[in-house]
N, C-alpha and C positions, 0 to 999 in steps of 0.2 A: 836424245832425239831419235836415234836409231830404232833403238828398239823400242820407242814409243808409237813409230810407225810401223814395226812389225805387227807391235798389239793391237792396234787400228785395225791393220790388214788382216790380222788372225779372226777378229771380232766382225768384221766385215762377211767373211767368207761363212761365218757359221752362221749370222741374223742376215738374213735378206735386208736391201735396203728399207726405209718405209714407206717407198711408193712402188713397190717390187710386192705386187699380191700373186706371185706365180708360184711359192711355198702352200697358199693356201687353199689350193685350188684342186681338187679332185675331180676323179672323172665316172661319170656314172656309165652302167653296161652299157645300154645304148648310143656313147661316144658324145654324150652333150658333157659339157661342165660342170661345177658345182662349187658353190660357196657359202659360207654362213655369217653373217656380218653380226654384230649387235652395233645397234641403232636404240640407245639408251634413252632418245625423247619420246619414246612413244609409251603415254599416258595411257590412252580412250582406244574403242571400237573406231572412233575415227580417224584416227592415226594412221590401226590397220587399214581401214577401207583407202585411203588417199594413197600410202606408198604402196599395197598390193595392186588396187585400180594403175596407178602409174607405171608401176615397172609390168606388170604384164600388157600392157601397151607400147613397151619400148621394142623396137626389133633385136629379133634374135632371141628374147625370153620365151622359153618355157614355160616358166612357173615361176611364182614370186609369192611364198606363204611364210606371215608373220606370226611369229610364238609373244604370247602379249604378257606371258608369266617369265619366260627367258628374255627379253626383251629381243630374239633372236628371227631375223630375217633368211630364209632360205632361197636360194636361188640357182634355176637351171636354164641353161643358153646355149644356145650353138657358137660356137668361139669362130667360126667363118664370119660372123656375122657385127659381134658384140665382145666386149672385154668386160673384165672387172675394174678398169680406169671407168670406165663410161657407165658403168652399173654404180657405182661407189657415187660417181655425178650425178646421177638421175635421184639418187637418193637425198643428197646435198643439197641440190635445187629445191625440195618441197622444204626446207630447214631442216633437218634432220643430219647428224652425226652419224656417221656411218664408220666403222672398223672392225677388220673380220676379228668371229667370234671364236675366243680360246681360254681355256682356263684363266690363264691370266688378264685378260680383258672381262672375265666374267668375274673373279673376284673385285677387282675395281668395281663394275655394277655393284656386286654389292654394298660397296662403298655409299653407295648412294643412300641406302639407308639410313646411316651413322649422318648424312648429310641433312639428312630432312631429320631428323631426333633432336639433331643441335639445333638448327633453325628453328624446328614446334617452339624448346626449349626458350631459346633467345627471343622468340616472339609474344612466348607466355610470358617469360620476367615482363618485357615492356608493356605487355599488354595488364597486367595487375598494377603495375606501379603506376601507368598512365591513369588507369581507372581508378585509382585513389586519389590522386590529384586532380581528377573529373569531378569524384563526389563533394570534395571543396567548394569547386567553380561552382558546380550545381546546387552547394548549399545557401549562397550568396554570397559569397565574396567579394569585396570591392574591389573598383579597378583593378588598382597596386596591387594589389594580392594575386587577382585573376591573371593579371599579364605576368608577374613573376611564374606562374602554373602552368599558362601555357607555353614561359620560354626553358623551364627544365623539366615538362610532357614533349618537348620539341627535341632536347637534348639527350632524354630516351629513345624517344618514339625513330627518329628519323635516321642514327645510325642501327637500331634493330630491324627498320624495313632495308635499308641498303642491305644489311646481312642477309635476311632471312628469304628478301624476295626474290633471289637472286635463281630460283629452280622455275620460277616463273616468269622473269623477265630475259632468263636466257632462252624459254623455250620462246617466248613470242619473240625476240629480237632473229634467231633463226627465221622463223617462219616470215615475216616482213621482211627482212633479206632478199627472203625468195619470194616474195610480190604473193604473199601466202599467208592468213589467217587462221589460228587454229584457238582453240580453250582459254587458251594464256594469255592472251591478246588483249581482251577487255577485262581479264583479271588486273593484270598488270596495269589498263592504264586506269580503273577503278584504283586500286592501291595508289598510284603516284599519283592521279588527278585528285585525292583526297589530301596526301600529304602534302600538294603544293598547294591545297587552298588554306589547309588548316595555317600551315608557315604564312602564307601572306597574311591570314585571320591577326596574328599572331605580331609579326611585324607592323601591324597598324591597329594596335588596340581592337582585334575589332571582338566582340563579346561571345561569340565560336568558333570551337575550334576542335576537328574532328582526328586528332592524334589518336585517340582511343579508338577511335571507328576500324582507323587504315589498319593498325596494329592487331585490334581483335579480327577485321577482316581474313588478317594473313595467320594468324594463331587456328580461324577454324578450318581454313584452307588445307593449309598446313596438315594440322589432325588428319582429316580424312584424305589426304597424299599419302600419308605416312602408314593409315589403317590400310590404305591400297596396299599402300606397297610390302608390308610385315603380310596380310593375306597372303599374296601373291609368292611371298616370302617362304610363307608356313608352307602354301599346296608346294611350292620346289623341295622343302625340304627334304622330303621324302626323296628326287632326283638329287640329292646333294649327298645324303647320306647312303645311296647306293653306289654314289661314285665316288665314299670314302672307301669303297672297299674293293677299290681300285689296287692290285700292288702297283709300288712302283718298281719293284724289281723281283728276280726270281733268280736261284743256282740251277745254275744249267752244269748238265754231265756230259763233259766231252765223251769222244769217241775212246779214249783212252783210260776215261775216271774220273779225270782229274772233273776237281767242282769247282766253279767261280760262279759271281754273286755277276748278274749282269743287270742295267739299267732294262724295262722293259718295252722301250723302243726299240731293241734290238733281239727282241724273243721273236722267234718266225715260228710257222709250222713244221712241225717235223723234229724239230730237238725236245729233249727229254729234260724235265727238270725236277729238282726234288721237293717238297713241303713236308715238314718234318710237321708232326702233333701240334696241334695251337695257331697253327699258319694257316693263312687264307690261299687257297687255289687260284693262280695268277693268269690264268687264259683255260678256256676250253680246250680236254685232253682226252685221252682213254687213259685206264691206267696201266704201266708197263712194265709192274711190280709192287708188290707189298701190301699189304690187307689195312684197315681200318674203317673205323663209324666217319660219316659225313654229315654234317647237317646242311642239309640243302632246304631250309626254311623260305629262303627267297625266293627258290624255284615252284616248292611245292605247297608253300603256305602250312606245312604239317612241322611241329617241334620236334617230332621222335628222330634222332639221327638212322641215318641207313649205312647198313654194309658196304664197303665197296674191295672191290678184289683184282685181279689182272681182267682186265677187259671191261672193265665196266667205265662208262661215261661219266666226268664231270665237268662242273660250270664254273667260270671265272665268279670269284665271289663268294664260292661255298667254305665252310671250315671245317676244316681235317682237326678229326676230336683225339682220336685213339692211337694211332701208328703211323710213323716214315713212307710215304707211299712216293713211286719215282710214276711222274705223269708223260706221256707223249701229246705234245702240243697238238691239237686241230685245227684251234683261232686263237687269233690276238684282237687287242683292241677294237675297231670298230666292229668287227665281226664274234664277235663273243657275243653268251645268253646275257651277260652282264648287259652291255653294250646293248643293244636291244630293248632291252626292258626299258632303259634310260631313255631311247629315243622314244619308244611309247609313249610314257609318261611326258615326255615334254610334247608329244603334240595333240596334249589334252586337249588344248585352247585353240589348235587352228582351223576346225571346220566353221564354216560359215551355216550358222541358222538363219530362221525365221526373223525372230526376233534380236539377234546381232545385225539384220539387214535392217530393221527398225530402227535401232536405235542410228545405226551407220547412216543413213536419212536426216534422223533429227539434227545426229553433229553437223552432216554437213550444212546444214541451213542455219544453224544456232548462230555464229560469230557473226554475217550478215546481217542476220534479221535483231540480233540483240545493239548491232551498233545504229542501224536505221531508228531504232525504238528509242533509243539513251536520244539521238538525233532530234528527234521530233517532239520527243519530252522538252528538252532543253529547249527549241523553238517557240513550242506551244506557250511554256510556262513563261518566257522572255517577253513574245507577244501579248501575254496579260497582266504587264506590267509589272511583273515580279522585282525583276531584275537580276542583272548577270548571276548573281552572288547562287539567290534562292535557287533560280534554274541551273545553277551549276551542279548545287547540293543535290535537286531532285534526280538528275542525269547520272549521276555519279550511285545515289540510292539504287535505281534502275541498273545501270551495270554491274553492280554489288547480287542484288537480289534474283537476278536472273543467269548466275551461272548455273550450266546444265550439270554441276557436279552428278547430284540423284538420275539425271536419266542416265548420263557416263555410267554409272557404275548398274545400275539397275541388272543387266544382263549378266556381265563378266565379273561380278561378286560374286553371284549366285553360284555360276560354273566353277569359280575358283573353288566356294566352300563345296560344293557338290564333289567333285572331284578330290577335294580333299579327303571327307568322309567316306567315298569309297574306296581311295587308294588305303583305309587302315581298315575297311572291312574286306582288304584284298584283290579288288578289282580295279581295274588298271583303265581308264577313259582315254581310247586314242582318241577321242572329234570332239570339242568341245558340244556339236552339235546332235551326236550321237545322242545327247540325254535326252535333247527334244522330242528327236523323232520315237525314242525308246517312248518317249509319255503317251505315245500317240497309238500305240501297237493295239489288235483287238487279238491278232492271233501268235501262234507260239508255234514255229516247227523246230522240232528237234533231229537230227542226223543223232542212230542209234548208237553204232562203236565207237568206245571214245567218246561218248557224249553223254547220254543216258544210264551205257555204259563205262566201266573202269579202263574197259581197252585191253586189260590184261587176261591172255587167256589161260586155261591150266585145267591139265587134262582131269578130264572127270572120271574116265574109266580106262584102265589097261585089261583088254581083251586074253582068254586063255590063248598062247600064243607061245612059240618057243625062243630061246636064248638066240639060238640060229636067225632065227625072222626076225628079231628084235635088233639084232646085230646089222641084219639088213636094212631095216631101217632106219638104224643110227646111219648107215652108209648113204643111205637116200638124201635122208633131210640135211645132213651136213653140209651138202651142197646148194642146197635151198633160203632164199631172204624170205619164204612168204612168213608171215607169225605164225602157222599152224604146222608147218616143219619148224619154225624155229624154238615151239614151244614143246614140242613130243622130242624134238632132240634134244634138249634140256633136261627134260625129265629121263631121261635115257641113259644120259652121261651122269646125272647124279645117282642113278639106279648100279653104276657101273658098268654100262653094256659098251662093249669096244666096237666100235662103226667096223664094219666088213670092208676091205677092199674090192670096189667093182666095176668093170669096164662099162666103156662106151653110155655114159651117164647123160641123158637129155633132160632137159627141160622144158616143156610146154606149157609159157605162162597160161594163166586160167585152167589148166588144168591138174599139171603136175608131174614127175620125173619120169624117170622109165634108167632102168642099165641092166648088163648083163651080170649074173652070178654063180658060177658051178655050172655053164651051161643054160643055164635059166634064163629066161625073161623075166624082170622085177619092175612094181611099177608101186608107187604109191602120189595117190593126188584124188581126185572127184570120183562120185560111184560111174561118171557115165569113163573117166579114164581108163577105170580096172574092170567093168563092162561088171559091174555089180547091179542087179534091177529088184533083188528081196528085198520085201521087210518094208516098213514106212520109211518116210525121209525123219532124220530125228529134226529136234528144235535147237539141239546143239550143234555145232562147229561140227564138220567130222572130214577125219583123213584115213583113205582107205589103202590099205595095203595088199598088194596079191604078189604071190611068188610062183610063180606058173608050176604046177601039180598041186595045189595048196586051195583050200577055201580063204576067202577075201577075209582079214579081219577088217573093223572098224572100229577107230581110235573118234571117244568124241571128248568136246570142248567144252569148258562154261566161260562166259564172258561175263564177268559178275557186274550187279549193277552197281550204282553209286548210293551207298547206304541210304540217302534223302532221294531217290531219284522218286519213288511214289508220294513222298512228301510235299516233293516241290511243285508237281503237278497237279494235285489235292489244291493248293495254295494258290497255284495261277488263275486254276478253275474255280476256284471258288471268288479270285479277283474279276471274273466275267470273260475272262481269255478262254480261245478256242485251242486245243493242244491237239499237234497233228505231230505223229514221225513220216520223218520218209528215209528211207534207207535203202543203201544198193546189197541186202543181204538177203538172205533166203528166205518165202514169205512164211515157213513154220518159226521160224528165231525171229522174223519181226512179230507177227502175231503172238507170240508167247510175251515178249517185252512187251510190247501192248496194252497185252491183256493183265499184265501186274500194276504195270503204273495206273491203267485208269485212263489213255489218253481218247481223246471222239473217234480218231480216224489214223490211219497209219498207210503207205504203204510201202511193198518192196521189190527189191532187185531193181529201182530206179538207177539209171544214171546220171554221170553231174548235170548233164543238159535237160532231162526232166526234170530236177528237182528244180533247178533255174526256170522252166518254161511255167512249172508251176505255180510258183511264187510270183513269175512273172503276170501269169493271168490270173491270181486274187489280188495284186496291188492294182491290175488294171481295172478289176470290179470294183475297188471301193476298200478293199479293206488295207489292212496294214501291219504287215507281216514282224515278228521279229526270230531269226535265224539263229540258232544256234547248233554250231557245229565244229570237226575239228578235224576234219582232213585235207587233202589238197584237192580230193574228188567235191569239197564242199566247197571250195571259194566261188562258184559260180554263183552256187544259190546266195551264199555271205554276201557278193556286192549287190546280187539283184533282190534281197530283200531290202524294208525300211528302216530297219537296225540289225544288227547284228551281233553277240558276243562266239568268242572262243576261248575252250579253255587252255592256260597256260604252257599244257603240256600237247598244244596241237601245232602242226603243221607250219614250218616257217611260211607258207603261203596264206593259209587258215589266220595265222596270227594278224597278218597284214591287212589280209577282205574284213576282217570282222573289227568295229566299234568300238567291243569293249572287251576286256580278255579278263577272266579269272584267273586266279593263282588257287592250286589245291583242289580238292576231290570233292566240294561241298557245291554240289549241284544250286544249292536255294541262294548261290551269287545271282541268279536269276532273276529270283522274287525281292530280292535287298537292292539291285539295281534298278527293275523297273520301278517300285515304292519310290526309292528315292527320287527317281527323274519327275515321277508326277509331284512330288513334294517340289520339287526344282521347279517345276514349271509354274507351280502355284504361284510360287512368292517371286518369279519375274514378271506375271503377270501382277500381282500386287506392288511391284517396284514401279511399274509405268504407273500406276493408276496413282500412285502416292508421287510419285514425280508427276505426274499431271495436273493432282489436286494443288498442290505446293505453286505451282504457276500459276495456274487458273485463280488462286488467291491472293499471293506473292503481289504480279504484278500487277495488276488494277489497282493495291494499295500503294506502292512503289511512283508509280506516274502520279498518283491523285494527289503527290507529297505527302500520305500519312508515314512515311517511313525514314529514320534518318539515317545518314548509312551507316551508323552503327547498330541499328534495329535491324538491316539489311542485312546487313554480317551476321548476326544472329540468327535470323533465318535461313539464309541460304545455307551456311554451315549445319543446323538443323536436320535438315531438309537430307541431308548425303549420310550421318548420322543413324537418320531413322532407315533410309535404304538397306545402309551396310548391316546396321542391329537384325531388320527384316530377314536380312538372307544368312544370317548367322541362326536362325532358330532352326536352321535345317540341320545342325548337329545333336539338336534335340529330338529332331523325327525315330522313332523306333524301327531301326529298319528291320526288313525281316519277315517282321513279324504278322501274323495273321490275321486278317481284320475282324475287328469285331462283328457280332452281326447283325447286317442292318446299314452298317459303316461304306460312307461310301469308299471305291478305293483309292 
């Protein structure tokens, strides 16, 4: 008994209790809270709309943004104010399960799947075998025969809807808990108001009996739950399989040698660990010894492995192909490129659009106005002498046939396969809403370095110049971060030139260095630093060097572009898009890009706040800008245009303002993004109009009694079917590619 209370105690101190959320709880820089729950009942856009609308009404939140593919709620608060007790109730109160979100609470979701496969499953047998014992009844069977039919249709039918209903009758029993109506609601009492008339049918000889209805009801129900949830499934996947390549542990090298294997909960910054050939790199590092190829495919979308050597950066996630290389930690876990990417990709699905405000309307008026409808049916048909029976059947047809499955899915299909499809053409959808507004874009501004171009620079020409000055230079730029000393010193040190020791070394950002050497004055940085005014200004990069009694050399630059960069603006332009650069560099290197690619208008030496002001006055004209750019000088313009992409190798700031981020050097993520989003938009706008038609038909037959609710079931199942099919042809769209001509875009 002793030591069973030790083990108690021991297992107490390492698992927080389970109403102890103070484990889960993080703190964001600005000193508010944070937490991420999954809340496993949310189906629909109306889900989202009801627990975001609530909880960002409650004091003390923040913010309250639901991921509808993780089934993951996020939340920030002022802890003066609010708890995670009180936030966890506010969720509770709408019906809704709420427990914070961790691997192992998200494998269980998973679970859910395997839960709805069984159920489809178990509701198909009863629903085939009822149906064969239907076409009997329907053949003409006599009593005797008929009531033997309906009572083992009954002995089927009625423990496979207790089984299978049970995703639907738990979601509506939460939600009437909480004096709260949602989807499940009139599903549910559809399904059990059929099977408790068909059993009384059934019990009193009476000549119908609707087992086959309730059973095929929850069979097509079922299906398109399940096609939800396997979509919803497949777009994660890609988040599932980036965070298989999670390690869970790494050898760290003590201070002394010694190696041990440790869990990587306890990897920090700052220790050194080893990855021998074959292993995956366990957190973002430098390397602090040993050579090898890396395939950084994740990072950069490109197969060809790359070099990497003492000092070179890499990413949790990449694989070490060739050699033992020992890394120096920089991030762990949530702070890694890994980690990043992950969250990207799961917050495809939470921006709020046009048309998720739509549909978020429809849901919430649907369970009212479809129970006042079944209500009044049922009245009307009573008061025409029908009686109880008929009018039950009609009401029950009526709540069958008017579930809004097709309008539910119409929008967050779409987004899901859209996002699916881009994340394997390599671009990564942070806003589920971004695609929208991307469909809507007239014009196209590009930010030049780094964007248009590769970013990488590399000297184009070494000046006749001696060993002595060269030396000096290496001396200069060593102490320099700009990329144009970091890139001439590079070249320097592979050339062999040993950097000069030299005093009293300055730096003047925007311009450039200055130190003493031999007596000398030495300066290298801008022609106006080294007081150089010959000659033209070039269209390349250039860094100038003077060593006082010396004429100035100049060292210049090329910033190469992105092999497709004149291709991809050929392609926009020929889509009806207006291409503008704006760039904060020199206006001979803007105009010379410019003038290769083909764009209308460029300009330069802007900064972030012009480029922002600009943007900001064409979206205030009328037009509708889409940004692409990838520095931290760009995030202005990035939130204040209508969409935005960056590429994957830009700016943790950059990454965050912008949309939609590419992976790799292939500028035409561009023209494969916007193509698709208007393809996206098409077939939302085709999913209302087919969830509209389906109503507008639906139910005037439905009330008139031409439908019985087996014929109900048939169509409402239909109906969410043809939705999901519609926004599945969007993996059929060619993306890319260049319209024909004539074609609209």
């Amino acid at each position: 008994m002793a030591a069973a209370r030790e083990i108690a105690e021991l297992a107490s101190a390492v698992e927080p209790p389970a109403n102890d959320y103070s484990a889960w709880v993080s703190r964001n820089p600005d000193g508010s809270a944070h937490i991420d729950l999954l809340v496993p009942g949310i189906h629909c856009a109306g889900c989202i709309s009801r627990i975001e609308k609530h909880l960002n009404a409650h004091p003390g939140v923040r913010t309250a943004r639901v991921n509808l593919t993780t089934k993951r709620l996020a939340l920030d608060w002022d802890e003066t104010t609010t708890g995670p007790h009180d936030l966890i109730g506010a969720v509770e109160q709408l019906g809704f399960d709420a427990r914070p979100f961790s691997s192992e609470t998200a494998a269980k979701q998973a679970g859910a799947g395997r839960e709805l496969l069984i159920a489809t499953a178990v509701a198909g047998f009863a629903a085939a075998n009822v149906m064969l014992l239907s076409v009997s009844v329907w053949s003409g069977a006599d009593a005797a025969t008929r009531d033997l039919f309906h009572w083992i249709s009954a002995l089927i039918a009625l423990p496979a809807i207790a089984f299978s209903a049970r995703p639907f009758v738990r979601s509506a029993a939460r939600a009437l808990s909480a004096r709260q109506l949602n989807m499940d609601v009139p599903i549910s009492l559809a399904v059990i108001l059929a099977a408790a008339l068909s059993l009384h049918e059934t019990m009193t000889s009476g000549p119908h009996a609707y087992f086959d209805a309730a059973v095929m009801l929850l069979f097509f129900l079922l299906i398109g739950r399940t096609l939800d949830h396997m979509m919803r499934a497949r777009a994660h996947s890609a988040v599932t399989q980036l965070l298989s390549l999670n390690a869970r542990g790494a050898t760290v090298i003590d201070s002394d040698g010694a190696r041990r294997f440790t869990d990587m909960a306890n990897i920090r910054p700052g220790m050194i660990v080893a990855v021998a050939a074959g292993e995956r790199v366990p957190a973002d590092g430098l390397v602090a010894a040993g050579t090898s190829d890396l395939d950084r495919s994740i990072v950069t979308g490109e197969a060809a492995p790359e070099p990497i050597a003492a000092g070179a950066a890499v990413e949790a996630g990449t694989m070490n192909l060739t050699g033992p290389v020992e890394i120096r930690v920089t991030a762990t876990g949530d702070d890694t490129f890994l980690a990043e990417v992950v969250r990207l990709m799961e917050a495809a699905e939470q921006g709020k659009a046009r048309f998720v405000r739509l549909a978020d309307r429809a849901a919430r008026i649907y369970a009212p106005l479809v129970h006042v409808l079944a209500a009044l049916t049922f009245a009307a048909w009573l008061a025409a002498g029908t009686g109880w029976h008929a009018a039950a059947l009609t009401a029950i047809a009526v709540l069958i046939i008017t579930c809004p499955c097709a309008l539910g899915l119409a929008v967050p299909v779409v987004q899901v396969v859209a996002s699916s499809v881009l994340m394997r053409a390599g671009i990564m959808v942070k806003d589920g809403a971004a695609l929208e507004r991307l469909a809507a874009v007239d014009t196209v501004i590009f930010d030049k370095t780094g964007t248009l171009t590769k970013g990488n620079l590399t000297l184009d020409n070494l000046p006749p110049v001696s060993t002595e000055a060269l030396a000096v230079a290496a001396g200069l730029t060593m102490h320099s971060s700009h990329p144009l000393s970091r890139a001439l010193h590079r070249v320097l040190r592979e050339r062999g030139i040993v950097a000069h020791h030299l005093d009293d070394i300055r730096e003047v950002p925007g311009f450039g260095l200055s130190a003493r050497h031999g007596g000398k004055t030495v300066r290298i940085g801008s022609r106006e630093w080294v007081g150089f005014e010959a000659g033209d200004e070039h269209a390349q990069a250039e860094l100038c060097l003077a060593v006082e009694g010396s004429a100035v050399k100049v060292f210049t630059f090329n910033d190469e572009l992105r092999d497709d960069a004149v291709d991809t603006v050929a392609r926009l332009k020929a889509l009806g898009l207006r291409t503008v650069i704006l760039s904060g560099d020199r206006e001979p290197a803007v105009r010379q890009t410019a003038e290769t690619v083909g764009v209308d208008l460029y300009r330069a030496g802007w900064k972030p706040q012009d480029k922002a002001a600009y943007i900001t006055s064409l979206e205030n004209a009328g037009e509708r800008v889409l940004m692409v750019g990838d520095g931290i000088n760009d995030a202005p313009a990035l939130a204040a245009a209508h969409a935005s992409m960056a590429p994957s190798a830009a700016s943790d700031i950059g990454r965050t303002a912008a949309g939609l981020v590419f992976l790799g050097d292939r500028l035409s993520s561009v023209v494969t993004a916007y193509r698709t989003a208007r393809a996206a938009t098409r077939l939302v706008k085709q999913n209302f109009a087919i969830a509209a038609l389906y109503n507008l038909i639906a139910v005037p037959i439905a009330v008139a009694g031409l439908a019985s609710p087996l014929v109900a079931a048939i169509a409402m199942s239909s109906s969410s079917l043809i939705v999901t099919g519609n926004a599945m042809r969007l993996r059929l769209t060619p993306l890319g590619r260049p319209p024909k001509p004539g074609a609209k875009p």
